[in-house]
C-alpha positions as YAML, in Angstrom:
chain: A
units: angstrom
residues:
- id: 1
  name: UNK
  ca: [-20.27, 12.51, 1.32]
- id: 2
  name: UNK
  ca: [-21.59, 16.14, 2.40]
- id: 3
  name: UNK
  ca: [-20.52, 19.38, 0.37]
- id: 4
  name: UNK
  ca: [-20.26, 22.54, 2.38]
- id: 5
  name: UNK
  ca: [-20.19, 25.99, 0.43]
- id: 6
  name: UNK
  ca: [-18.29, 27.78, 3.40]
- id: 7
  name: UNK
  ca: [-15.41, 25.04, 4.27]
- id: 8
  name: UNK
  ca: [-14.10, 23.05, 0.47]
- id: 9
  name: UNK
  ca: [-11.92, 21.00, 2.62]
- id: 10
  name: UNK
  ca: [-15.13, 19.21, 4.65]
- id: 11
  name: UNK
  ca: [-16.38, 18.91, 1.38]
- id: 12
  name: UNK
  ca: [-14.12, 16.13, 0.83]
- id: 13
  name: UNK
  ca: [-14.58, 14.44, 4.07]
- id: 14
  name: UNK
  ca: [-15.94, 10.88, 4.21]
- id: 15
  name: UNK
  ca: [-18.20, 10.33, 7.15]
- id: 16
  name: UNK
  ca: [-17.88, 6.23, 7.73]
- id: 17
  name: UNK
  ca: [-20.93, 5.79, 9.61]
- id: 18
  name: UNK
  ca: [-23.10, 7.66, 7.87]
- id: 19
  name: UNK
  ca: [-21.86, 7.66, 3.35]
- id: 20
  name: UNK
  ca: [-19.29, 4.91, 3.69]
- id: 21
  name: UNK
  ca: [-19.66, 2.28, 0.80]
- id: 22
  name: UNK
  ca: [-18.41, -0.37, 3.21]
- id: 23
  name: UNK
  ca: [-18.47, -2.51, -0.17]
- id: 24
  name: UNK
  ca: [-15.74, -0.37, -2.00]
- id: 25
  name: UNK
  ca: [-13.58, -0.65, 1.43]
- id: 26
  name: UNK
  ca: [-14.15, -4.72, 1.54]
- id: 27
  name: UNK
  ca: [-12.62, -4.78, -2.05]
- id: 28
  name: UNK
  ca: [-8.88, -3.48, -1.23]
- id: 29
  name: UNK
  ca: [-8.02, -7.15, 0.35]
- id: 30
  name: UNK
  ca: [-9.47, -9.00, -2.83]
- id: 31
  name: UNK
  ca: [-8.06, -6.49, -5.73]
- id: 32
  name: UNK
  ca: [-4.64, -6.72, -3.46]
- id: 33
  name: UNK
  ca: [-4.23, -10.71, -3.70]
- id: 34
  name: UNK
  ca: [-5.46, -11.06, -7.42]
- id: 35
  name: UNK
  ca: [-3.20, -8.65, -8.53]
- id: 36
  name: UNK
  ca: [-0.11, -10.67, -6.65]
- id: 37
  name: UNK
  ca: [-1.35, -13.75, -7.64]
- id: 38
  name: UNK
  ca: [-1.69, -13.14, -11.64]
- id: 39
  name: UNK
  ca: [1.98, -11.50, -11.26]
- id: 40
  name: UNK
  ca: [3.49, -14.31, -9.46]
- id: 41
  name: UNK
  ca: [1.88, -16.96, -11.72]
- id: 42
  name: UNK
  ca: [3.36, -15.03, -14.66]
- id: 43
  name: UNK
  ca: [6.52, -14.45, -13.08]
- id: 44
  name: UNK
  ca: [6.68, -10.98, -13.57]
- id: 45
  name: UNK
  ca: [8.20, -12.27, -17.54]
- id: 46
  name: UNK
  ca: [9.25, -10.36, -20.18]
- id: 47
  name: UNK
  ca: [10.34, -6.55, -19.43]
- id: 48
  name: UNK
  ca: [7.71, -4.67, -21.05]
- id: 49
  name: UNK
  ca: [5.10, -6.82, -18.97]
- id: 50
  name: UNK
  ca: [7.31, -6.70, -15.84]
- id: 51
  name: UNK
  ca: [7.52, -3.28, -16.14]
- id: 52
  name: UNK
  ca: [4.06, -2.50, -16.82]
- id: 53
  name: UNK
  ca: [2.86, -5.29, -13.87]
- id: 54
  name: UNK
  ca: [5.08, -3.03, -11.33]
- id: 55
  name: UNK
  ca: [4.35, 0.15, -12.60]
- id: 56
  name: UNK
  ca: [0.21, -0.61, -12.00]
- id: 57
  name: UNK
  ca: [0.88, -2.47, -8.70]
- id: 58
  name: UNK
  ca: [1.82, 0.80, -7.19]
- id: 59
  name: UNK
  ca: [-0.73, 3.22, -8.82]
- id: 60
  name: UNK
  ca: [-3.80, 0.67, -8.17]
- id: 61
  name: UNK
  ca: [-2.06, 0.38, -4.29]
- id: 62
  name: UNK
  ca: [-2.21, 4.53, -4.22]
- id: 63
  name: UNK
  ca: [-5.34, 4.54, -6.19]
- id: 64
  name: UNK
  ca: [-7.18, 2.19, -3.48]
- id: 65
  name: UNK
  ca: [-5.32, 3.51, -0.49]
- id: 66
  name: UNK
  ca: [-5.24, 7.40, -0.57]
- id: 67
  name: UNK
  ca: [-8.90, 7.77, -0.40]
- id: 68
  name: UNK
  ca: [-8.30, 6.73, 3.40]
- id: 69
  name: UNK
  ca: [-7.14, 10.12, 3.70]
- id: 70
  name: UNK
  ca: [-10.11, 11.26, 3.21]
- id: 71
  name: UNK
  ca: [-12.10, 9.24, 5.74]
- id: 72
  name: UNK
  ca: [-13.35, 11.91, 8.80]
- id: 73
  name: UNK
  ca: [-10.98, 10.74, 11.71]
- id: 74
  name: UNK
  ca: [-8.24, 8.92, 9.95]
- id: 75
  name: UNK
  ca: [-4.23, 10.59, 10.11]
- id: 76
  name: UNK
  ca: [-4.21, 12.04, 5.77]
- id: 77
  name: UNK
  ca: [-0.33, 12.64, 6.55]
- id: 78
  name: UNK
  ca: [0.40, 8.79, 8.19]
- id: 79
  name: UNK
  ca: [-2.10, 7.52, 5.04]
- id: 80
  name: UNK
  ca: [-0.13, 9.59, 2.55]
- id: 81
  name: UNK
  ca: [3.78, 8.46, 4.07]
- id: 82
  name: UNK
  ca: [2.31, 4.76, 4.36]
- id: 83
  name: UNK
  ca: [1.68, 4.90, 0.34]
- id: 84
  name: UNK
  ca: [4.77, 6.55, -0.32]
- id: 85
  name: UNK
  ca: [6.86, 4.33, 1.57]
- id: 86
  name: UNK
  ca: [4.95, 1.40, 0.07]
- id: 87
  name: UNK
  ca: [5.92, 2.29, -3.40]
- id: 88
  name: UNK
  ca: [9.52, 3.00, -3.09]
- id: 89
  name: UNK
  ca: [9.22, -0.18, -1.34]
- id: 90
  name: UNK
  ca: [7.87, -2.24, -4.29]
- id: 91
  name: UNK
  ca: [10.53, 0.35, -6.63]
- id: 92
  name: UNK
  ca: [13.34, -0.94, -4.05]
- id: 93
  name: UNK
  ca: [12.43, -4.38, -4.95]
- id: 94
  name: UNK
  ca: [12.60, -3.97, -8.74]
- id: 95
  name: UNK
  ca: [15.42, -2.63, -8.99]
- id: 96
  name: UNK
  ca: [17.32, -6.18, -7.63]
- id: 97
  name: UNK
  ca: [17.61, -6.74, -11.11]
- id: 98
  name: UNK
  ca: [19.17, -3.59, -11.97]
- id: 99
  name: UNK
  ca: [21.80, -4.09, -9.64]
- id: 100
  name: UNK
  ca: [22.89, -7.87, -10.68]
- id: 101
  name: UNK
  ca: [20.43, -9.17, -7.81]
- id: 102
  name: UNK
  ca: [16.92, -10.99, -8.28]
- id: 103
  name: UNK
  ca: [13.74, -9.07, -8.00]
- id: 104
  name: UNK
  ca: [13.27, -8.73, -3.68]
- id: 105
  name: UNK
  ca: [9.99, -9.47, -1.85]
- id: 106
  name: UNK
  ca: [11.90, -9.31, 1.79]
- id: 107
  name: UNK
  ca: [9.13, -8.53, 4.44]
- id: 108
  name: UNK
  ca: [8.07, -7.58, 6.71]
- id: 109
  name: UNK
  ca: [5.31, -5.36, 4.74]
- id: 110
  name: UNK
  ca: [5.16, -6.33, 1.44]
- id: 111
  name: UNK
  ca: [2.31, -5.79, -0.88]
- id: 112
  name: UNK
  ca: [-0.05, -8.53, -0.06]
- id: 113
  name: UNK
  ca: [0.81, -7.34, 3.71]
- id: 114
  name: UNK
  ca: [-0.70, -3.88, 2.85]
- id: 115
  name: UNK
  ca: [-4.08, -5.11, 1.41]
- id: 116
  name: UNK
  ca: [-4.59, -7.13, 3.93]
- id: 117
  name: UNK
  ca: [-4.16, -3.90, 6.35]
- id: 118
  name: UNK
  ca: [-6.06, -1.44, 4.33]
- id: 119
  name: UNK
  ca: [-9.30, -4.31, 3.86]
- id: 120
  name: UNK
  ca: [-9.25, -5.09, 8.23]
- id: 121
  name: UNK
  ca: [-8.64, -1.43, 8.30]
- id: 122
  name: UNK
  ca: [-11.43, -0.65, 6.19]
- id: 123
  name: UNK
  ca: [-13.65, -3.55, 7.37]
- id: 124
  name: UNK
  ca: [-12.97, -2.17, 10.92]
- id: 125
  name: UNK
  ca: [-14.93, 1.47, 9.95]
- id: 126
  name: UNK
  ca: [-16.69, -0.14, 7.79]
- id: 127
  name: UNK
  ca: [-18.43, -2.07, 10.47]
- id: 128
  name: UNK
  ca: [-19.01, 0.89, 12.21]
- id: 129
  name: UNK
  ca: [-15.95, 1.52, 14.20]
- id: 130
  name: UNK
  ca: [-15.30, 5.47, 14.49]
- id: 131
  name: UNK
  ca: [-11.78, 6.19, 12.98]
- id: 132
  name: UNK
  ca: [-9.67, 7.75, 15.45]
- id: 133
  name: UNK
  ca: [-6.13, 7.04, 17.93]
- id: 134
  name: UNK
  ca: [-6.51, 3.31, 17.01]
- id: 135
  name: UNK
  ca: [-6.14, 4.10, 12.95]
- id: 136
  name: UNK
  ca: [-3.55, 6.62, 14.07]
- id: 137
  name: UNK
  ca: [-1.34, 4.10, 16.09]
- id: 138
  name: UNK
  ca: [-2.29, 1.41, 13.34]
- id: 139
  name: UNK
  ca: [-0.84, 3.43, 10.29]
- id: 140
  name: UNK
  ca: [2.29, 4.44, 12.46]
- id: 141
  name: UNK
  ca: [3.22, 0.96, 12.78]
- id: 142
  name: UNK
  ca: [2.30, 0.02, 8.96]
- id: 143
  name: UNK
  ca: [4.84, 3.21, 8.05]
- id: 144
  name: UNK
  ca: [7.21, 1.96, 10.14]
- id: 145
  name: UNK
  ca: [7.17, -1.68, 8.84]
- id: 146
  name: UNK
  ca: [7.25, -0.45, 5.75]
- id: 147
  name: UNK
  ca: [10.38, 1.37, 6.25]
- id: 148
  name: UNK
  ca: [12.14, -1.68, 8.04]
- id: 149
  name: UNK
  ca: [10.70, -3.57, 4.67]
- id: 150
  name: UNK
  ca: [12.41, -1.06, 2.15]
- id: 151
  name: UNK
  ca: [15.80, -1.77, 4.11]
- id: 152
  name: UNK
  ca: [15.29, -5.45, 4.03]
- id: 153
  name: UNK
  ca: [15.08, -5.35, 0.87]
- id: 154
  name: UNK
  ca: [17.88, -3.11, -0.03]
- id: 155
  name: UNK
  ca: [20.28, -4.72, 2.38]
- id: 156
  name: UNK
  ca: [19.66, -8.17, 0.72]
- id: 157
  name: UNK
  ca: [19.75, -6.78, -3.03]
- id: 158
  name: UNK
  ca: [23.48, -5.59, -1.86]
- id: 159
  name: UNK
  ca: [24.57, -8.63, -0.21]
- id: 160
  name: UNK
  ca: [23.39, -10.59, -3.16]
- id: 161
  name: UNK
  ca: [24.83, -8.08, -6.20]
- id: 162
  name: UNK
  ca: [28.02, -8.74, -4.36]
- id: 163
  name: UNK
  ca: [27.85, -12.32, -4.00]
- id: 164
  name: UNK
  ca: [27.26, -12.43, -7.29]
- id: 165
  name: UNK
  ca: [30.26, -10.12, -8.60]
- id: 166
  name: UNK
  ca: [33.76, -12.23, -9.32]
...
């Protein structure tokens, strides 16, 4: 990462070929499927825990994927609107309860779905690959599943509260 005294904003600038810890990028994928894992296998319990467990699923997702914003090449705004989207997502989903439904992990872009995009998409530079229209049309289509995702799930969390209602 290079500091320039004249432009602040290129100070913040990865350059993938030349400063990337490909390393850090390779980690998103594992960190993503732990954290799933332990919540499943707990089943997301008591509410203090369940509220805690969904409350750090979305910061560690925007704590591991904003800094793709900052990677020379890659769309900040699409990388920014593909977090956001991904937490009122997960927020969409835990709020099934709320509304006399179950907790809702309809697809198509759930949170396992986005590590897996941000490791290959990190991999991918990593490797060497210069960021550019690919990441672009890439993040375009993760915003838009997530969109269709946060519908999914708030179509089904209606149709259930009112199967559910006498």
């Amino acid at each position: 990462m290079g500091f320039d005294d004249q432009n602040s904003a290129e100070a913040l600038v990865i350059e993938p070929r030349d400063h990337l810890d490909r390393g850090a990028f390779a980690q998103v994928v594992d960190i993503g499927f732990v954290s799933e894992a332990q919540a499943r296998e707990r089943r997301r319990g008591q509410s203090a825990g369940g509220l805690g467990n969904e409350l750090g699923d979305v910061i560690s997702d925007a704590a591991l994927y904003l800094p793709f914003a900052f990677v020379a090449g890659v769309n900040a705004p699409l990388v920014v609107l593909v977090v956001i989207l991904g937490i009122v997502g997960e927020m969409a989903g835990a709020l099934g309860p709320l509304l006399g439904a179950t907790r809702r992990y309809d697809g198509p872009f759930g949170k396992s779905d986005r590590a897996f995009a941000f490791g290959l998409l990190g991999f991918l530079i990593g490797v060497g690959l210069t960021p550019g229209m690919w990441t672009t049309v890439i993040l375009a289509v993760l915003l838009a599943l997530s969109a269709l995702t946060i519908l999914n799930r708030a179509r089904s969390i209606v149709t259930e509260a009112k199967a559910r209602t006498p």
